[in-house]
N, CA and C atoms as an extended XYZ file, in Angstrom:
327
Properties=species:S:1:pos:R:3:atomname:S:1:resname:S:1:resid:I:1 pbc="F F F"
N        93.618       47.811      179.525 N   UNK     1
C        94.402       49.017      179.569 CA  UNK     1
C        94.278       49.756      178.235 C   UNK     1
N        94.340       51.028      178.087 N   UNK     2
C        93.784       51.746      177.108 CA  UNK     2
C        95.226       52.470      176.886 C   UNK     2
N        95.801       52.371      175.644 N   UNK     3
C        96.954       52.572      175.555 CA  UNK     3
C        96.830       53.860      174.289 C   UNK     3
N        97.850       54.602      174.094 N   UNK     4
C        97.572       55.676      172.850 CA  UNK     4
C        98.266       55.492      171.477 C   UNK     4
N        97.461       55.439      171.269 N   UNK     5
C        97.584       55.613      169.239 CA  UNK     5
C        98.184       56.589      168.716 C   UNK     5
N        98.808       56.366      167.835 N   UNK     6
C        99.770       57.342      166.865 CA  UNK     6
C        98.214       57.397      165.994 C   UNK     6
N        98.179       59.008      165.595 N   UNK     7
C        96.884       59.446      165.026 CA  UNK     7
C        97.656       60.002      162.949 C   UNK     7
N        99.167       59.918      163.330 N   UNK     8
C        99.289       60.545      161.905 CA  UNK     8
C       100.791       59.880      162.378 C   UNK     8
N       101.611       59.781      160.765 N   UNK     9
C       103.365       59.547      160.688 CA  UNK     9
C       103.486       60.988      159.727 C   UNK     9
N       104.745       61.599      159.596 N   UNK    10
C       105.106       61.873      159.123 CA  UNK    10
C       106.562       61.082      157.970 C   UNK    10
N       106.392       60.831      156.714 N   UNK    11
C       107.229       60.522      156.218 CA  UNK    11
C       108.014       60.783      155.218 C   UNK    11
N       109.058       61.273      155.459 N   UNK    12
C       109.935       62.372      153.831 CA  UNK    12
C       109.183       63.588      154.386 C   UNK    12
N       108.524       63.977      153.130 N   UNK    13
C       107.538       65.035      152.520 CA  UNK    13
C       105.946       65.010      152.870 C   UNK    13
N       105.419       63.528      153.274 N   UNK    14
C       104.227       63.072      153.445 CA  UNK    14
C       103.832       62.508      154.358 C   UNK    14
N       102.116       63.470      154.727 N   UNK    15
C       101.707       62.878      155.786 CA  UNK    15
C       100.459       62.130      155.857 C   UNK    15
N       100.930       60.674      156.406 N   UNK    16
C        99.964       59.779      156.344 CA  UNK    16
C        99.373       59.577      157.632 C   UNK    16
N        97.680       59.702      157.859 N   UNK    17
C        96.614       59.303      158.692 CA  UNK    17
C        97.004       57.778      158.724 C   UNK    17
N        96.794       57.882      160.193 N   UNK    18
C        96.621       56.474      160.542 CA  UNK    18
C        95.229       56.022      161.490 C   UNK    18
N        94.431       54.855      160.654 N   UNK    19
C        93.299       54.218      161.166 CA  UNK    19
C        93.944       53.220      161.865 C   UNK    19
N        92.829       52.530      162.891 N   UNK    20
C        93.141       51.634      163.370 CA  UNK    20
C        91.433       51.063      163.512 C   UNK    20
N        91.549       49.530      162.675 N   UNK    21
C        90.683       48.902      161.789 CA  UNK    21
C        90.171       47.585      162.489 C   UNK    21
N        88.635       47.225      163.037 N   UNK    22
C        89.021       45.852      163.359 CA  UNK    22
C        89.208       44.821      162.434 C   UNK    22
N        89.211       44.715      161.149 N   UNK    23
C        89.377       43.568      160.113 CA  UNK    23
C        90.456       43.855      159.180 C   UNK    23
N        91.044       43.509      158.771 N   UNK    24
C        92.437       44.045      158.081 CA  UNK    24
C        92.597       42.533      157.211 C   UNK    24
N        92.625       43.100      155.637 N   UNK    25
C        92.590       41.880      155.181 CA  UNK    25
C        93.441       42.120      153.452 C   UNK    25
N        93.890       41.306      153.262 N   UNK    26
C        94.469       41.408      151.640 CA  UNK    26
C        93.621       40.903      150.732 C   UNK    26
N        94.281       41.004      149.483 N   UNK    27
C        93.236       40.703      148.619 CA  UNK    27
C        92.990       39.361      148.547 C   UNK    27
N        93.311       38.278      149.166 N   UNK    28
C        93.388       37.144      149.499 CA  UNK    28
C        92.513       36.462      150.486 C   UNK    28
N        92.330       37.665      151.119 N   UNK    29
C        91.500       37.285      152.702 CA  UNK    29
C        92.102       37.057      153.663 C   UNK    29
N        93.245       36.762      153.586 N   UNK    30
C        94.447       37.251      154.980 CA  UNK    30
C        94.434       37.803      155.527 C   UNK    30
N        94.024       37.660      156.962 N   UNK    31
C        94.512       38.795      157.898 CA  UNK    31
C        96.014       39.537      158.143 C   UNK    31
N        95.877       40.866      157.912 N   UNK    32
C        96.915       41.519      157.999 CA  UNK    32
C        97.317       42.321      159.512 C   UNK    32
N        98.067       42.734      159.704 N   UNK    33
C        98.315       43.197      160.780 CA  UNK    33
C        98.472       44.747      160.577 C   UNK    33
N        98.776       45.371      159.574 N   UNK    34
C        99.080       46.450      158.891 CA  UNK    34
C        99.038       46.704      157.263 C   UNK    34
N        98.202       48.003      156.780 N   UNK    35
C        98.945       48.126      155.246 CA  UNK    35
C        98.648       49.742      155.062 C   UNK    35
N        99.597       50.088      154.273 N   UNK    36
C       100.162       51.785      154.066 CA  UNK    36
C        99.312       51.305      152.374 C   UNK    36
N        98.626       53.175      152.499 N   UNK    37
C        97.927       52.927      150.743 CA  UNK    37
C        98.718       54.622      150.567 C   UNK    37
N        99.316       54.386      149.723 N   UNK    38
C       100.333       55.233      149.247 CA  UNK    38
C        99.309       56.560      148.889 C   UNK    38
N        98.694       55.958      147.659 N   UNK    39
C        97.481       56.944      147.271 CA  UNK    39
C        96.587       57.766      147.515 C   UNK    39
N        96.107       57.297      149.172 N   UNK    40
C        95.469       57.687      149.966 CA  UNK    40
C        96.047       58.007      151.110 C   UNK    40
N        97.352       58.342      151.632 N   UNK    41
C        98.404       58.888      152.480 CA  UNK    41
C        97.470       58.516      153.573 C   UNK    41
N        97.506       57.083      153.677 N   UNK    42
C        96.979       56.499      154.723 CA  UNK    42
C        97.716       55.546      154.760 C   UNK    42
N        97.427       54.905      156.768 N   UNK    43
C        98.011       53.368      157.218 CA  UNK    43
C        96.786       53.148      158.355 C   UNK    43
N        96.857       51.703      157.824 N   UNK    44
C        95.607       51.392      158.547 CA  UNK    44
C        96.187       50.302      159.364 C   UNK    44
N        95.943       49.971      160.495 N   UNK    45
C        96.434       49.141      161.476 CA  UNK    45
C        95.193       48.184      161.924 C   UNK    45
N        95.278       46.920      162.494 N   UNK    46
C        94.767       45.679      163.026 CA  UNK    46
C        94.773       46.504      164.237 C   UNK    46
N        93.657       46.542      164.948 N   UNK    47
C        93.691       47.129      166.277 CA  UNK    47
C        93.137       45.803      167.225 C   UNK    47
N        92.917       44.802      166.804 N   UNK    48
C        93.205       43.651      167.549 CA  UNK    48
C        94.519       43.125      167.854 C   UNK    48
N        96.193       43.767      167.789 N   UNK    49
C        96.741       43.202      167.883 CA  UNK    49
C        97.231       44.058      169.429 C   UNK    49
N        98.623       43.030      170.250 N   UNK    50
C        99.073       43.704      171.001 CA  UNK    50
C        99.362       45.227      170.952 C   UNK    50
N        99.754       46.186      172.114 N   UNK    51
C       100.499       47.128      171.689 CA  UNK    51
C       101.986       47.593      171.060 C   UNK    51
N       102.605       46.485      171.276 N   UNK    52
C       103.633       46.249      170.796 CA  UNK    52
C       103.763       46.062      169.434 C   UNK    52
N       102.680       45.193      168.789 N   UNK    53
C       102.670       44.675      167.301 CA  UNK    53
C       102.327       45.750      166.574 C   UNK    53
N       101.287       46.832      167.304 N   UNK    54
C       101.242       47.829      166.616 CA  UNK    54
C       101.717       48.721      166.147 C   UNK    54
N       103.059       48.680      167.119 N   UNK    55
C       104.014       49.679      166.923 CA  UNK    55
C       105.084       49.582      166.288 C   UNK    55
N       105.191       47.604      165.668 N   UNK    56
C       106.020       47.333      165.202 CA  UNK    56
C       105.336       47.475      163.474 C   UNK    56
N       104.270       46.827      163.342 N   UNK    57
C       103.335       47.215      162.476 CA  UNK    57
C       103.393       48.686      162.088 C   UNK    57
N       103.301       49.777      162.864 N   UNK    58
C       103.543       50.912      162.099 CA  UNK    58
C       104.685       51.439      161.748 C   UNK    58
N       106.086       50.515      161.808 N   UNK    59
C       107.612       50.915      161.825 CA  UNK    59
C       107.921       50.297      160.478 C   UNK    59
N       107.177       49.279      160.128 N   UNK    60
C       106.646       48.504      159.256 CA  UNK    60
C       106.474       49.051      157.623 C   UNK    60
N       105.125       49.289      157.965 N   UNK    61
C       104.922       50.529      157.187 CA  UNK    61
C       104.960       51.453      156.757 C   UNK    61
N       105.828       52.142      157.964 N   UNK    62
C       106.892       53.469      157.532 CA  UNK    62
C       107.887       53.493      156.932 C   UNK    62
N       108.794       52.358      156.842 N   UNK    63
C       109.072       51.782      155.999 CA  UNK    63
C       109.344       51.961      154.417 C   UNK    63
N       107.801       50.991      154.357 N   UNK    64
C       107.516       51.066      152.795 CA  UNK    64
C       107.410       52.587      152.531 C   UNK    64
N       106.507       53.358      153.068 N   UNK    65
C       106.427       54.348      152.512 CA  UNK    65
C       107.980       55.415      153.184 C   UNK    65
N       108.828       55.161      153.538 N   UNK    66
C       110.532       55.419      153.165 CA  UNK    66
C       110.496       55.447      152.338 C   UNK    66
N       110.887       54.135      151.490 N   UNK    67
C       110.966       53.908      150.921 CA  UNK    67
C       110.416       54.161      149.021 C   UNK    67
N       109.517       54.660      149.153 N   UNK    68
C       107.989       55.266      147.746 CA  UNK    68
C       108.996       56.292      148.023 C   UNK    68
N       109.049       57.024      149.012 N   UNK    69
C       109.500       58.367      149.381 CA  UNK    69
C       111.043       58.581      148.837 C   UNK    69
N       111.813       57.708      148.595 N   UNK    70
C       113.224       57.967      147.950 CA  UNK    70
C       113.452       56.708      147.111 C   UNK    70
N       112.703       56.512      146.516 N   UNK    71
C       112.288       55.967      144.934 CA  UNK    71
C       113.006       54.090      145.204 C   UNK    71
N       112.801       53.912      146.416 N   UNK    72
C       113.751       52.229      146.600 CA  UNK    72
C       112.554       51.429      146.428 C   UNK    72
N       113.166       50.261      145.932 N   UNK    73
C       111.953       48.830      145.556 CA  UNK    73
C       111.665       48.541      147.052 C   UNK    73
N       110.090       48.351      146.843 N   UNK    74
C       109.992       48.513      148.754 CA  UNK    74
C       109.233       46.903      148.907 C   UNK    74
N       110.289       45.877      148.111 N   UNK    75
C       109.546       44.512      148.359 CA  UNK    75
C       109.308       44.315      150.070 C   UNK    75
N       108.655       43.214      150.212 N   UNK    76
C       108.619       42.462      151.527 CA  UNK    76
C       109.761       41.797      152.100 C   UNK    76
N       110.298       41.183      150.927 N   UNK    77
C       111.693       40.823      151.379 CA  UNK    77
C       112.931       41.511      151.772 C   UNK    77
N       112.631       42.838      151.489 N   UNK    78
C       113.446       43.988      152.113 CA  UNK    78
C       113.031       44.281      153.167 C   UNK    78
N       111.647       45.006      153.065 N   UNK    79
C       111.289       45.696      154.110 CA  UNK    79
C       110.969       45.080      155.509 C   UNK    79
N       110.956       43.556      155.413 N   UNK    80
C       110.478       43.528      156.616 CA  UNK    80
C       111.943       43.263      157.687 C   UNK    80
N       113.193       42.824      157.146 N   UNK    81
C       113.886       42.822      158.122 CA  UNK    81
C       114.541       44.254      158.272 C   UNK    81
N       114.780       44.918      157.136 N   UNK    82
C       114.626       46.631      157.853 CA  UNK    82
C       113.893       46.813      159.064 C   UNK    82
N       113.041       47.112      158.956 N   UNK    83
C       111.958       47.266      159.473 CA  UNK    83
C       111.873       46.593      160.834 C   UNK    83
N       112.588       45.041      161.312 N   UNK    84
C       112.373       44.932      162.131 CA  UNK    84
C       114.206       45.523      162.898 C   UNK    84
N       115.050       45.320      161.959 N   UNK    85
C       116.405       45.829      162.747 CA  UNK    85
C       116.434       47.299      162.874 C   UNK    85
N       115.678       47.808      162.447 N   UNK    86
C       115.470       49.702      163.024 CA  UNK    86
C       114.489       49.556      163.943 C   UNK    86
N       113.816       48.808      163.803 N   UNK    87
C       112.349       48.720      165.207 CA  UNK    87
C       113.562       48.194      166.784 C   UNK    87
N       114.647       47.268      166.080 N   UNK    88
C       115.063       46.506      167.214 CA  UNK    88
C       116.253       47.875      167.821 C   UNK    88
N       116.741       48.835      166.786 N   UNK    89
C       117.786       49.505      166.852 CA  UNK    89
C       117.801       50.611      167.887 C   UNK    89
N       116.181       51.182      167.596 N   UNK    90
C       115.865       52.213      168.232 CA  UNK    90
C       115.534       51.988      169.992 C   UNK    90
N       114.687       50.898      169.865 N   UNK    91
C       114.826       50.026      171.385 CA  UNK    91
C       115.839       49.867      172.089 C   UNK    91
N       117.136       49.738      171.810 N   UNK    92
C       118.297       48.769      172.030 CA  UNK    92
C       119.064       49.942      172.361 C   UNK    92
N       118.779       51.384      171.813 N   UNK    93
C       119.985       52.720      172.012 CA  UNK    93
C       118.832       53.673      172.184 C   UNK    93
N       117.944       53.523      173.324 N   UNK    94
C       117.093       54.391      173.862 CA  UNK    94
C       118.306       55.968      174.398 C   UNK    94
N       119.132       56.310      174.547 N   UNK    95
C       120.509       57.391      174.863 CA  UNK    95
C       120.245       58.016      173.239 C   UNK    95
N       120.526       56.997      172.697 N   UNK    96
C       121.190       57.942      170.832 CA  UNK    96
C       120.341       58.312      170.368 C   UNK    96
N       118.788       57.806      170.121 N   UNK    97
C       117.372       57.995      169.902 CA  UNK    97
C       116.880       59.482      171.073 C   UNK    97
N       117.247       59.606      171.858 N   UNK    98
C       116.731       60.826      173.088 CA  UNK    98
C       118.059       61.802      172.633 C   UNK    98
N       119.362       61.654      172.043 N   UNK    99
C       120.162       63.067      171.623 CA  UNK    99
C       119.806       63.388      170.608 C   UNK    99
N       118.967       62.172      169.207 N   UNK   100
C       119.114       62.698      167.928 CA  UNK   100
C       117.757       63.544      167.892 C   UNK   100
N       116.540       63.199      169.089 N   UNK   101
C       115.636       64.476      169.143 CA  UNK   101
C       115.831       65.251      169.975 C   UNK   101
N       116.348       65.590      170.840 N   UNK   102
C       117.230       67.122      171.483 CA  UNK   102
C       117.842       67.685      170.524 C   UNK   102
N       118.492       67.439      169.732 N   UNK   103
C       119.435       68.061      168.899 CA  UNK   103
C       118.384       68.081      167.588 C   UNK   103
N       117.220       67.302      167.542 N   UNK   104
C       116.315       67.893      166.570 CA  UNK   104
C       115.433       68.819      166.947 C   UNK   104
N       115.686       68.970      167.843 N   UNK   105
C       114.352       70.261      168.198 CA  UNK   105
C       114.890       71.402      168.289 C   UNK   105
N       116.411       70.969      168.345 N   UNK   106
C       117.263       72.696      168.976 CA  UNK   106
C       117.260       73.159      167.617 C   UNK   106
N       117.364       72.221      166.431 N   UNK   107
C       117.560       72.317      165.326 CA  UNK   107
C       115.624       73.215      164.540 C   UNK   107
N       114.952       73.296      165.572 N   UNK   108
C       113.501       73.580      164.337 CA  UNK   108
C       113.302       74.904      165.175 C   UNK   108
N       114.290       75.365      166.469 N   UNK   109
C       113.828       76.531      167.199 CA  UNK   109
C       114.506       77.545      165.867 C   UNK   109
């Protein structure tokens, strides 16, 4: 099944391209599942993973770069349970997530 890709995020002020990579690796040689390069207003994604991981993977990373974006320490040990209780938040209140963009769009007419 051929599912669709987020091609760009918007975050704060900045907009980051998003690749989707088959090897994804740290400087370690770890496979990664995701990593945001601040510098290069890019996020590059594991496109071997589910569709799901990807999307959690890019909630992930949006994240960190939140975070760059209003000057917070954007360790791992922060970000990733952020990251997964706003991934779980937005799922969980599919109603409050569908008024806060109605009421954002009435808001950009």
């Amino acid at each position: 099944m051929k599912v669709p890709k987020i091609k760009q995020l918007k975050i704060g002020s900045t907009y980051y391209d998003v690749e989707y990579v088959d090897d994804l690796r740290d400087e370690k040689n770890r496979i990664l599942f995701g990593r945001i390069y601040e510098s290069y207003r890019l996020i590059r994604i594991n496109k071997n993973c589910s569709y799901q991981n990807m999307l959690q993977t890019l909630q992930h990373e949006g994240e960190h770069g939140i975070m760059w974006e209003y000057g917070i320490n954007d360790k791992e040990k922060l970000v990733t349970p952020l990251s997964n209780g706003h991934y779980a938040f937005i799922i969980d209140n599919p109603e409050f997530i569908r008024q806060i963009l109605k009421y954002a769009g009435r808001m950009k007419k």
